[in-house]
N, C-alpha and C positions, 0 to 999 in steps of 0.2 A: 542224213537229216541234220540239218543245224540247229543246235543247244538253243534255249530260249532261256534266261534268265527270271528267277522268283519277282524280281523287279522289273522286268521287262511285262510281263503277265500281268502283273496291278496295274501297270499305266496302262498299260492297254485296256484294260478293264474300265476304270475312272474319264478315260479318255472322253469318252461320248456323252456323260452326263457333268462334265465341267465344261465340253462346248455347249449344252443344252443350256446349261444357266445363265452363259455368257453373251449368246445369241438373243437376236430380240423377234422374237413371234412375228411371224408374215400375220402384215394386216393390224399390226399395234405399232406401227413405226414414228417414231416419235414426230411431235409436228409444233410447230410455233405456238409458245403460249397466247389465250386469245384472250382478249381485252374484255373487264366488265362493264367498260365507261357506256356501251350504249343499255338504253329500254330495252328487254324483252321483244318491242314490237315495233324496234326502229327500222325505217326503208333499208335497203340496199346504199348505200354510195354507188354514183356514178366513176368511170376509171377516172378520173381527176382525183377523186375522194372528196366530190363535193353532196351534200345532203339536200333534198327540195324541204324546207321545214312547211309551206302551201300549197294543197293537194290540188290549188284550184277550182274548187268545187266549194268548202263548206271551213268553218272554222277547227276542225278537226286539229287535237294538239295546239290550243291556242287558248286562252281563258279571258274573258274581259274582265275588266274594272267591276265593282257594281252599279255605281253612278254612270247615268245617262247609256245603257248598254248601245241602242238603237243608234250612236251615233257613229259603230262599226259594222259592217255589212259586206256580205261576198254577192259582189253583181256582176253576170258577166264572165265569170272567170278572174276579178281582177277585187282586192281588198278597197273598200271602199271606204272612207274617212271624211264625216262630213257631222257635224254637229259639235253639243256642248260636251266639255272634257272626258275624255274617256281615254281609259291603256286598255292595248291589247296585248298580252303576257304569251308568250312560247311556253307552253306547260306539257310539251311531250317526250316521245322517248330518244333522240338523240341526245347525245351523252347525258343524258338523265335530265336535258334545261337545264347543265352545270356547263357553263362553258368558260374557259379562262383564255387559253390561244387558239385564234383562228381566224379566220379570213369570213366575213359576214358582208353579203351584200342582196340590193333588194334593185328592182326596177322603178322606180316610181315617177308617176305625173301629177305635176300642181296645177289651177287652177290659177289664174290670177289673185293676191292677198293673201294667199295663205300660206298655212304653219302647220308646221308636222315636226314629228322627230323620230330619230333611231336610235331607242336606248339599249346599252347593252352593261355587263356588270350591274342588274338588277335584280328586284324581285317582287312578286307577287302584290300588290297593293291593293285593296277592295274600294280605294278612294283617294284622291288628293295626288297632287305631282309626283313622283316616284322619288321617295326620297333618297335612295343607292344606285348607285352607278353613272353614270356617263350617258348625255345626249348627245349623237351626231345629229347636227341642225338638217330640216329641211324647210327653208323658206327663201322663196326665190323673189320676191317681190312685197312680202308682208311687211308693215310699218317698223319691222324690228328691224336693226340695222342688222343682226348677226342671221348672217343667211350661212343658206344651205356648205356644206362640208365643215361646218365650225365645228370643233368639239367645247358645244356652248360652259360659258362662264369660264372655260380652261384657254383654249385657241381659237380665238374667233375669228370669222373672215366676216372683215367690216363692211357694210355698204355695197358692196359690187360681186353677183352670186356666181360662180362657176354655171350654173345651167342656167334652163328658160321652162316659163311655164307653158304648158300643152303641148310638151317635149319629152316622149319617155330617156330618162336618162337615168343608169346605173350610178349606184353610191355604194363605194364598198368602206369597209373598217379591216382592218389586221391589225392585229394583238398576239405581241410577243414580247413576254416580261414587263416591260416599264416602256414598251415603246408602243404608239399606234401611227398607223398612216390609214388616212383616208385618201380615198379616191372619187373623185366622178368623172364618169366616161372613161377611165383608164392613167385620167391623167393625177397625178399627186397634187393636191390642194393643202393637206395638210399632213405636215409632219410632228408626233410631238415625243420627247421624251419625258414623262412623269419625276420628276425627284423624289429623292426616297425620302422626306417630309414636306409633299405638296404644301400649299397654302391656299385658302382656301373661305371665299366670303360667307358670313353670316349664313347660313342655312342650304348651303350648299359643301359643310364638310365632309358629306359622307358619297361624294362625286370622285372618286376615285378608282384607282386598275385593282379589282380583285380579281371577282368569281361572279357566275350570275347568271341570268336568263337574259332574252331578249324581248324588248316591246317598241312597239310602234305605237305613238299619239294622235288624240284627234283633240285638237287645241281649241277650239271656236266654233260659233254656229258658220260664219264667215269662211271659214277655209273648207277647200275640198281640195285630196289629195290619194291619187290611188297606188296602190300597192301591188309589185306580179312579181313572180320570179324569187322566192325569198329564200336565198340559199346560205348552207354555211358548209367550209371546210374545217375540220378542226387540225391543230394544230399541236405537233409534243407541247 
């Protein structure tokens, strides 16, 4: 029979409860830390990783202005925009309506005359033009010269609009640090880089790349202009 040593005996002994502390429990295996940027009661992402922030249906996750409510409306399936001035605010649970980088785009159709907008880096207003963040223009035909894809008062496209009215045609924005491009139809209309101390006219200096919510305008009794599709990727 072969000698077994005083130390050979303790290891062996010790052996099995210093792999037990050193093993990790079946069924507790560690897994990717998970993000708290969304809602409690935000959708799924589709495999793109893009979010519907419009159920299609109802204003669900959306808050209006107080002024002139009734001049936004869900008919059809499609956000409808027709009346005296009113915002519609993204007030739900994707990444909290904090959103800084991401890819935001909407379907929308104008009517002949009219004006709309895609603001984003906003927030909540119960009245009066929003005074934080960044308009991307929607007007294809309205007496303003700055149509549709301009990032108003900052990059505007003068006079001659990338779409047409009674034309659904996609407008996206992406926002990454100090840079946006917009899109319509796919194609780049504008590209802008922010300097790190914009400049900035009389009551518009607080139009700049922060943080913020998303809203859509209804500008005039004159303009009607519909909304589908309102999606956002967010972005590190």
């Amino acid at each position: 029979m072969r000698k077994i040593s005083v130390l050979g005996i303790l290891g062996l002994a010790l052996w099995p409860s210093s792999f037990a502390l050193s093993a990790e429990p079946a069924g507790n295996k560690s897994e990717a830390p998970k993000t708290d940027a969304q809602g409690p009661d935000a959708p799924e992402p589709d495999a793109q990783g893009w979010y519907s922030l419009f159920n299609g249906k109802d204003l669900t996750g959306w808050k209006k202005a107080d002024e002139n409510p009734d001049s936004i409306r869900v008919v059809d399936g499609e956000i409808v925009i027709r009346g005296e001035r009113c915002h519609l605010y993204y007030d739900g649970p994707v990444c909290k309506a904090n959103f800084k980088n991401f890819e935001w785009q909407c379907e929308v159709l104008t009517k002949p005359h009219s004006n709309s907008g895609m603001y984003f880096h906003t927030k909540y207003q119960a009245k009066d033009w929003p005074r934080t963040g960044i308009e991307c223009q929607v007007n294809n035909t309205h007496g303003d010269r700055i149509k549709t894809g301009s990032l108003y008062k900052i990059a505007n496209i003068l006079d001659d609009s990338p779409a047409k009215d009674h034309e659904w045609f996609t407008q996206s924005v992406t926002v990454e640090g100090r840079h946006v491009i917009v899109k319509v139809n796919g194609k780049v209309v504008n590209d802008h880089t922010e300097p790190e101390k914009p400049k900035r006219e009389a009551g518009w200096e607080n139009s700049v790349l922060n943080s913020g919510t998303f809203a859509l305008q209804a500008h005039d009794p004159k303009s009607e202009v519909h909304y589908r599709k309102v999606m956002v990727k967010p972005l590190p």
